[in-house]
MIDOPA-664903 format. One record per residue (C-alpha): residue number from 0; residue in one letter; y negated, z, x negated. Coordinates in nm, 2 decimals. Each point is the difference from the previous one (the first is absolute). Example, Ala and Ser with C-alpha at 12.3 -4.5 7.8 and 13.67 -1.06 7.14 Angstrom:
% residues 2
 kemar guke  north     up   east
     0    a   0.45   0.78  -1.23
     1    s  -0.34  -0.07  -0.14
% end
This chain:
% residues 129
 kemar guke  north     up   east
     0    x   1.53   4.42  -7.26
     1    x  -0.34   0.13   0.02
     2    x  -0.22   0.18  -0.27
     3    x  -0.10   0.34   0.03
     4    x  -0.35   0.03  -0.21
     5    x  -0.01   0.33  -0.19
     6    x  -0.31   0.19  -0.18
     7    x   0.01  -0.06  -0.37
     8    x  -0.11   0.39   0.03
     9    x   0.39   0.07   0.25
    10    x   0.15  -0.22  -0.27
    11    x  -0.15   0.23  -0.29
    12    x   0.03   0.33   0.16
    13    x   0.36   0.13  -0.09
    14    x  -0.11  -0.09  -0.36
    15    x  -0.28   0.28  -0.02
    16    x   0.03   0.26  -0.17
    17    x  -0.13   0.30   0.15
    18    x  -0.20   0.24  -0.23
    19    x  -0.08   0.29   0.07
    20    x  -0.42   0.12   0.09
    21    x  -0.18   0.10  -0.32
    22    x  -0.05   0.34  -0.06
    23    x  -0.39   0.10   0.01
    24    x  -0.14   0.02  -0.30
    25    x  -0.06   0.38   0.00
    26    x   0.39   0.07   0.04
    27    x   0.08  -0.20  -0.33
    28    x   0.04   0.26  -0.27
    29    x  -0.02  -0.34  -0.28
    30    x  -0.38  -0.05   0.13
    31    x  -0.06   0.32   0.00
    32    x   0.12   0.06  -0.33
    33    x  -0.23  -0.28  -0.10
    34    x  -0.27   0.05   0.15
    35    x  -0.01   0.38  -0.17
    36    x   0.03  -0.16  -0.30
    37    x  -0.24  -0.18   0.03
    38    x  -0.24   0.27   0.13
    39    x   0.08   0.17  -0.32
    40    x  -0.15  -0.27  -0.22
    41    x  -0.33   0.16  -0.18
    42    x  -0.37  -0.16   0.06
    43    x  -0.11  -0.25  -0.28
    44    x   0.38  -0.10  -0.07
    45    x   0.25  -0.24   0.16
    46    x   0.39  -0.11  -0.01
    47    x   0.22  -0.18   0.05
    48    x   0.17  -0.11   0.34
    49    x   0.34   0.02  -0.22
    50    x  -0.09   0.35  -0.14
    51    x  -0.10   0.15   0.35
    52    x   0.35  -0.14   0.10
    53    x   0.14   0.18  -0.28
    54    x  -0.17   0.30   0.03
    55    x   0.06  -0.01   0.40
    56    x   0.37   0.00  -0.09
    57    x   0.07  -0.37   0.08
    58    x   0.07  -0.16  -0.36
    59    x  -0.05  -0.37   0.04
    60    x  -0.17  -0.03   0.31
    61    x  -0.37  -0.10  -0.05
    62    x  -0.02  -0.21   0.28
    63    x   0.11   0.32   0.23
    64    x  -0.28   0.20  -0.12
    65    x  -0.26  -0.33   0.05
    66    x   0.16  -0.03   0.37
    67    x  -0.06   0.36   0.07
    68    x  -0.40   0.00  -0.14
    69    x   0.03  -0.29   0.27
    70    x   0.15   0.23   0.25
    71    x  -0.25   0.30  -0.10
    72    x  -0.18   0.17   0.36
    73    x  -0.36  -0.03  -0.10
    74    x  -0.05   0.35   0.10
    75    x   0.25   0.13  -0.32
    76    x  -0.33  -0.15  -0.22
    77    x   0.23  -0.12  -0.27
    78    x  -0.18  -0.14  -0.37
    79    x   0.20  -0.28   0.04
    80    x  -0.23  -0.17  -0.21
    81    x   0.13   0.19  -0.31
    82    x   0.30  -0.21   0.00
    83    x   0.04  -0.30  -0.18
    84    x   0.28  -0.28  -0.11
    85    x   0.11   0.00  -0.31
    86    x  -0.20  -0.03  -0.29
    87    x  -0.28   0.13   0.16
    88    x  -0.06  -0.26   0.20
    89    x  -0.12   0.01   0.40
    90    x   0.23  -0.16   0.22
    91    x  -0.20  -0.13   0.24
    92    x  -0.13  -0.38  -0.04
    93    x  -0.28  -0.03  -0.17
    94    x  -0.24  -0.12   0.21
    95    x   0.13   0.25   0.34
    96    x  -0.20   0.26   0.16
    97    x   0.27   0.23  -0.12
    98    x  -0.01  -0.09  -0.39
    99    x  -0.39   0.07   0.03
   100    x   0.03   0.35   0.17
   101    x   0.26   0.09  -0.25
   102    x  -0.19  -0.07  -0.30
   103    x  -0.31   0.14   0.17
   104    x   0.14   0.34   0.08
   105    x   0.14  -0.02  -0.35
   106    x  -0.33  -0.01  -0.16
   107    x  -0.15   0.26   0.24
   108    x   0.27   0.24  -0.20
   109    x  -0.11  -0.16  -0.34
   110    x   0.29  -0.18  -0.06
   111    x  -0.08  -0.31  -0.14
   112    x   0.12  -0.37   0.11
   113    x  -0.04  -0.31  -0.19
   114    x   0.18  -0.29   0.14
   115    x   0.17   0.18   0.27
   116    x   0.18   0.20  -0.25
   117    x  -0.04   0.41  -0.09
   118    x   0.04   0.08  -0.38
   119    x   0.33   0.08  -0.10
   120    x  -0.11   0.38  -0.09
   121    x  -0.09   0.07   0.34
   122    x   0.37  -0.06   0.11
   123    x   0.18   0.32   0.06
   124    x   0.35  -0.02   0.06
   125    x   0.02   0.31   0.19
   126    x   0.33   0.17  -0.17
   127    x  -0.17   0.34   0.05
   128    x   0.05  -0.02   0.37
% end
């Protein structure tokens, strides 16, 4: 009897699962809705990835509205750098190019960072949206 040799990739082919393209992200109303939001957030304050979530109508998805600042077209200009983690805190490693831009365009709008943090007061939780 002789062996027929078969492609790991034939073997594993009936087992995948075929997904569907992803939309672009200009025809997702959630990053859109987020990224409005986040528009919307006044100079010399910041919030919370949670509370732009909230306030973009997705309770409980904070990691959404981090993935669609990620997503963001630069020509939509978003102040992305006006949201933070919780507690104030800026997400990005500490030591990243990111984490520096962040805290720099943060104290170009006079809010003030010590340790990679943003004092509590400067927090708003967007409810009036």
């Amino acid at each position: 009897m002789r062996r027929r040799k078969t492609s790991l990739a034939a073997l594993l082919q009936p087992l995948a699962v075929k997904r569907r393209p992803p939309r672009a992200p200009e025809e997702n109303a959630a990053l859109d809705a987020i990224w409005q939001v986040v528009c919307a957030i006044p100079r010399g304050r910041v919030s919370t990835y949670g509370a732009v979530a909230r306030a973009a109508g997705l309770p409980g998805r904070a990691r959404q509205a981090g993935y669609a600042l990620r997503l963001a077209p630069r020509s939509l200009n978003l102040p992305w750098h006006r949201v933070v983690a919780a507690g104030g805190r800026i997400a990005f490693p500490r030591a990243s190019r990111a984490h520096l831009e962040q805290a720099q365009r943060l104290r170009a709008e006079g809010v003030r960072v010590s340790n990679g943090r943003v004092p509590p007061a400067l927090i708003t939780d967007l409810k009036e949206l």
